[in-house]
C-alpha positions in Angstrom: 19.0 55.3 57.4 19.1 55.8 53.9 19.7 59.4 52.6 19.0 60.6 49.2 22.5 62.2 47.5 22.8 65.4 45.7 25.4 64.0 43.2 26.0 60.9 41.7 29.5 60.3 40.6 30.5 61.8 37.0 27.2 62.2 36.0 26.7 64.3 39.4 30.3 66.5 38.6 28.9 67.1 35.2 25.9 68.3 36.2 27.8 70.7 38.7 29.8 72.1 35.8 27.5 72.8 33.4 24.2 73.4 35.0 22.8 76.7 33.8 21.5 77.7 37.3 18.3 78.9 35.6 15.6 78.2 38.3 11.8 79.2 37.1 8.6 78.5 39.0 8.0 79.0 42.4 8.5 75.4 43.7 11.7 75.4 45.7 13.8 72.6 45.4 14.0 69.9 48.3 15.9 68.0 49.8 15.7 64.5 51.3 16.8 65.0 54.9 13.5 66.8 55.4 10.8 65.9 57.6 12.2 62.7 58.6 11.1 60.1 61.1 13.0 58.7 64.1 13.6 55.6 62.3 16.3 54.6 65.3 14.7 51.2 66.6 13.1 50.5 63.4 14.8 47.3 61.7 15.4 48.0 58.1 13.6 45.8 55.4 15.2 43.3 53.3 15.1 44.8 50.0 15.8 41.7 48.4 12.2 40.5 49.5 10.7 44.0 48.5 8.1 44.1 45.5 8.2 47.1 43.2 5.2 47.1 40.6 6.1 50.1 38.1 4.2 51.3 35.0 5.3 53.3 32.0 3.1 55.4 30.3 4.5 53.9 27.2 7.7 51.9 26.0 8.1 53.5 22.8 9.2 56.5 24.4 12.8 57.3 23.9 13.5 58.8 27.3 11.2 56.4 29.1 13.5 53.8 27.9 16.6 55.4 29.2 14.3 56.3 32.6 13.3 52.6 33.1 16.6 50.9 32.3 18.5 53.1 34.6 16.1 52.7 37.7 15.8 48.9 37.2 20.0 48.8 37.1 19.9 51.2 40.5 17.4 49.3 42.1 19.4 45.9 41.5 22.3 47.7 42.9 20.6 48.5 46.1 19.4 45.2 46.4 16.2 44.2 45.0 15.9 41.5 43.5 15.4 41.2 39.4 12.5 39.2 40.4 10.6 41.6 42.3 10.8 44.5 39.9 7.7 44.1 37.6 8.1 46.7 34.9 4.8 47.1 32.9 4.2 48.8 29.8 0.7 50.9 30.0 0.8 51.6 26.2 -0.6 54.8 26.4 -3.9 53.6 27.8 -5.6 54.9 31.0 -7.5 51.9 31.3 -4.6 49.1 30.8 -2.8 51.7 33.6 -5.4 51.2 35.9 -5.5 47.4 35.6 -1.8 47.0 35.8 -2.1 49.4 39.0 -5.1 47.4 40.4 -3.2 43.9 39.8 -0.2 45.0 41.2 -2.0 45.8 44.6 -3.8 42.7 44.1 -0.6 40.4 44.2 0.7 42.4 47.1 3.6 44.9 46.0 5.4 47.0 48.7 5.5 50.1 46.6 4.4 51.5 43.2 5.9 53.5 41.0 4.0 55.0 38.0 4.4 57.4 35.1 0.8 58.2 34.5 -0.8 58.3 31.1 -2.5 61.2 31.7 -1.3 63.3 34.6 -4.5 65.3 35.3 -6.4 62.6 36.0 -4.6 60.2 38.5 -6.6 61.0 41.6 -8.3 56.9 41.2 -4.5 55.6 40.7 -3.6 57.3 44.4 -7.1 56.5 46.0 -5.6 53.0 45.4 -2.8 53.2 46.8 -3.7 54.8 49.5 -6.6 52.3 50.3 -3.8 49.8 50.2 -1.3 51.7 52.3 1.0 51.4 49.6 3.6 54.0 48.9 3.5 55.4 45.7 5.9 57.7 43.8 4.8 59.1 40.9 7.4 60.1 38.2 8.6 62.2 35.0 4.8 63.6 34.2 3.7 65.3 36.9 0.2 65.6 38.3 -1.3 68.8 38.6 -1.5 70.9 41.8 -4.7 70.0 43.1 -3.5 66.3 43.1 -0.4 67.2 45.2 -2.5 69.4 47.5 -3.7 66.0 48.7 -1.1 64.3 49.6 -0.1 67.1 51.6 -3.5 67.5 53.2 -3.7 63.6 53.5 -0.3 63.5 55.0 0.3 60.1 52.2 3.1 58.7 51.6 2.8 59.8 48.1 5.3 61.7 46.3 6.7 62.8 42.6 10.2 62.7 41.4 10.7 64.9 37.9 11.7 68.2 36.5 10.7 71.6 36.5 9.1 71.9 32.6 9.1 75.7 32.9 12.6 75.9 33.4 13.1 73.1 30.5 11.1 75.8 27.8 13.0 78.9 29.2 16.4 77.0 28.2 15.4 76.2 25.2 14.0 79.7 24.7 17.8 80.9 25.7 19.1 78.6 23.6 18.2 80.2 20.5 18.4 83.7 22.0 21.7 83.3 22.4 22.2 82.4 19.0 21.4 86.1 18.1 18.9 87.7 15.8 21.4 88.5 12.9 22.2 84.3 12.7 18.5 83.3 12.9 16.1 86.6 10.9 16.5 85.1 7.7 14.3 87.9 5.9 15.6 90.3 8.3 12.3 91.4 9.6 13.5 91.8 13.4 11.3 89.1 14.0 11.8 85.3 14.8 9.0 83.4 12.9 8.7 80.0 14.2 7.2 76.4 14.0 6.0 74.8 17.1 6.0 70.5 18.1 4.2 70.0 20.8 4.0 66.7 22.9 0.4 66.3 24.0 -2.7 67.8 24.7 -3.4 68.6 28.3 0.4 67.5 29.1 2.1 70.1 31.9 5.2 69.4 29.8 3.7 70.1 26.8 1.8 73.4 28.4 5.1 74.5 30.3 7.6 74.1 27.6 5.6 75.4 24.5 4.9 78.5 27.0 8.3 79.5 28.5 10.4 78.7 25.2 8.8 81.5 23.9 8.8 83.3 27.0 12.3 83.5 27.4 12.8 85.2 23.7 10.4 87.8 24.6 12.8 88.4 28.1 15.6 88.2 26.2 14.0 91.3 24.3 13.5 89.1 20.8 10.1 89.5 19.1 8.3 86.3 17.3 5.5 84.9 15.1 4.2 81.4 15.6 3.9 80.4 12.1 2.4 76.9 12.5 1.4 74.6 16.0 1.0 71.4 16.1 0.9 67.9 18.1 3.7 65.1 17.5 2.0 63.3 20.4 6.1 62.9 21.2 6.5 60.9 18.3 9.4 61.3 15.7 7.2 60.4 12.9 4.3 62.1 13.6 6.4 65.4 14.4 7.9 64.6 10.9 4.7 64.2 9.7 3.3 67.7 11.8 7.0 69.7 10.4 6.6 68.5 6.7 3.1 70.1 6.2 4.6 73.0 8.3 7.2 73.7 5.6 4.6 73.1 2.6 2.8 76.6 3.7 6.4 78.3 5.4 9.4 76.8 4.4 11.1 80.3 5.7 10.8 79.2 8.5 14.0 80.7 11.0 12.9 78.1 14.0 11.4 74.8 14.8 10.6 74.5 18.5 10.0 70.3 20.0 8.5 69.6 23.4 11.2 66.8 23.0 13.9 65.1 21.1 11.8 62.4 19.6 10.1 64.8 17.9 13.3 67.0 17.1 14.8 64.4 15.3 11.2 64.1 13.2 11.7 67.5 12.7 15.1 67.1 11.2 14.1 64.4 8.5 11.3 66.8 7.5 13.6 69.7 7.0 16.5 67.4 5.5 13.6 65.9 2.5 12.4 69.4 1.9 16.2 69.8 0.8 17.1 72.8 3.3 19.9 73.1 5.4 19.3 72.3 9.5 21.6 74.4 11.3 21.8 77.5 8.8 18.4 77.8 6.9 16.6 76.4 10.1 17.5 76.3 13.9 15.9 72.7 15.3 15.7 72.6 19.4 14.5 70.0 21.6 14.7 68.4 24.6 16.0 64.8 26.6 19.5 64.6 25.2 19.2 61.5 22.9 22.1 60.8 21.8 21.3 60.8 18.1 20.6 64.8 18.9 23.7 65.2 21.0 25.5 64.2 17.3 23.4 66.5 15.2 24.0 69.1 17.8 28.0 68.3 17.3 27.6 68.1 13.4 25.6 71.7 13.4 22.5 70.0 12.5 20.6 71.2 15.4 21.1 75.1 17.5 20.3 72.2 21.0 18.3 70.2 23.5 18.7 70.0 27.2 19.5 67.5 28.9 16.1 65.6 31.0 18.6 63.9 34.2 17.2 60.1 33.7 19.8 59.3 36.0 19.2 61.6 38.9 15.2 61.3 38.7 15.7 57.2 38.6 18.1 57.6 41.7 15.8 59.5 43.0 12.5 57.6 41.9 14.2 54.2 43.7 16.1 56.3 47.0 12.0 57.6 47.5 10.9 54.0 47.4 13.6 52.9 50.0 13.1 55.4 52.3 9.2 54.8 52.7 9.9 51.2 53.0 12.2 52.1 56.1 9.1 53.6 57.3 10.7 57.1 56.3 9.3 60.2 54.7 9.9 62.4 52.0 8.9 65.6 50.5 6.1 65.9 48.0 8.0 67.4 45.4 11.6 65.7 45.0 13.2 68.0 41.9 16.2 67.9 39.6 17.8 70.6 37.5 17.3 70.6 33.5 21.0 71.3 31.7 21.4 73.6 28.4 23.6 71.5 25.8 25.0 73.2 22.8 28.0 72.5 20.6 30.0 73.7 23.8 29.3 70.7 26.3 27.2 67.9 24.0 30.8 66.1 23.4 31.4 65.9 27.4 27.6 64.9 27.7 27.5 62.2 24.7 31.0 60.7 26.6 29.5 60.7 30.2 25.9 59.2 29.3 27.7 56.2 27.4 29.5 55.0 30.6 
């Protein structure tokens, strides 16, 4: 029986020794020894014959990239065959996800796994699946609450693999709290005036992080002024786009806040043509770990990000497929833990994420 693992080799011991421990929301992480079938006298698939349709929301996408390369390599290690992994960029269209979903089914794929174009609105994408009895596992944007009541309800073998985007905005949020008011209150004010990149509209990640960055600077007793807000639709040049007309109207601005770092390194080439100083005029924070922001992070060019495990969640993504091929179950909700990087760890990071 296959069992999903709680580390993965360095990545796993880097995780261990590094991980913040900050845990927000109520969801409680699970694990994947729960709720399992007696699987004894069942003969495992051959994986090698196994058909895995997947669709990304979009292959631009920085982190998706890094997402989709991993869980193709993991699921060629477990023994699927190249073949049988059809990999199908949605380009950011509901309607071209829906067709790639629909064909998929049509030619006969043993499980789906899809990173939805718009996460509120997936309920047709599982009806499908479901119609099919096809195991589906959703990943990296999750649907909303009502969608997972379903599954539970329906008792589906339908499931989502992805972080927490609360606890991604509190770190960021302690990320620059910890920087201390007397390095970031340029005009000594007592107050942190900030500029805020957002990912998309109606995007939980988007909602979650914009929400709880700021939240944790209030908890960590800081007071702030949104100075501008504005959609990079997680794109570097339209977040450079969104942070040069932001500067135009408040170039004293002490923070720039990115729902990801895409659009953090957008911010950066904003700041850097207005001719100020990233690091000590302006803190820049984002989030995925790219490695192009785990550099600026080492040259002082940016306060942090946090690190978005691609490597767990694709291990995960592909272990959830397995186990409802071998006619297993697993939890709804499979969760990993978002990592704070600073200048402290982004060298041991950068090192582990290029082997």
């Amino acid at each position: 029986m296959k069992k999903f693992l709680l580390a993965i080799g360095v990545m796993s011991l880097l995780i261990a020794l590094v991980v913040t421990g900050c845990n927000v929301g109520d969801r409680e992480k699970q694990n994947f020894t729960e709720d399992k079938i007696d699987t004894e006298n069942v003969t495992e698939p051959d994986l090698s014959q196994m058909k895995v349709g997947v669709c990304i929301y979009r292959f631009s996408d920085n982190y998706m990239t890094l997402f989709r390369r991993e869980l193709e390599s993991y699921l060629l290690k477990q023994g699927f065959s190249k073949e049988n992994i059809l990999i199908l960029d949605s380009a950011d269209s509901e309607i071209v996800q829906d067709r790639h979903v629909r064909t998929f089914i049509e030619e006969g794929v043993n499980a789906l796994i899809v990173n939805p174009v718009d996460p509120t609105d997936v309920k047709t994408i599982t009806n499908l699946a479901v119609e099919a009895d096809i195991p589906l596992v959703y990943i990296n944007r999750e649907p909303d609450g009502d969608e997972e009541v379903r599954w539970e309800e329906g008792g589906w073998n339908v499931t989502y693999v992805g972080c927490d985007a609360r606890q991604s905005g509190t770190i960021q949020g302690k990320i620059i709290a910890d920087l201390g008011i007397e390095n970031i209150d340029k005009n000594n004010d007592g107050v942190v005036q900030y500029i805020m990149i957002e990912g998309d509209p109606g995007n939980a990640d988007t909602q979650f992080r914009t929400e709880y960055c700021i939240k944790a600077l209030t908890d960590a007793g800081l007071e702030s002024e949104c100075l501008f807000k504005g959609f990079g639709n997680w794109e570097r040049g339209v977040a450079e786009e969104r942070v040069a007309e932001a500067i135009q109207s408040f170039p004293n601005a002490e923070v720039i806040f990115c729902n990801n770092d895409a659009m953090a390194l957008g911010a950066l080439s904003a700041v850097e043509k207005a001719g100020i100083r990233a690091g000590k005029e302006v803190k820049i924070v984002g989030v995925d770990a790219l490695t192009d922001v785990l550099i600026a992070v080492l040259e002082g060019q940016m306060a942090g990000t946090v690190f978005n495990n691609y490597v767990d969640q694709a291990h995960f993504t592909a272990d959830a497929v397995i186990n409802y091929l071998n006619k297993e179950n697993n939890p709804h909700y499979i969760g990993c833990d978002y990592v704070a990087v600073t200048a402290d760890n982004a060298q041991t990071i950068l090192e582990n994420l290029a082997h």
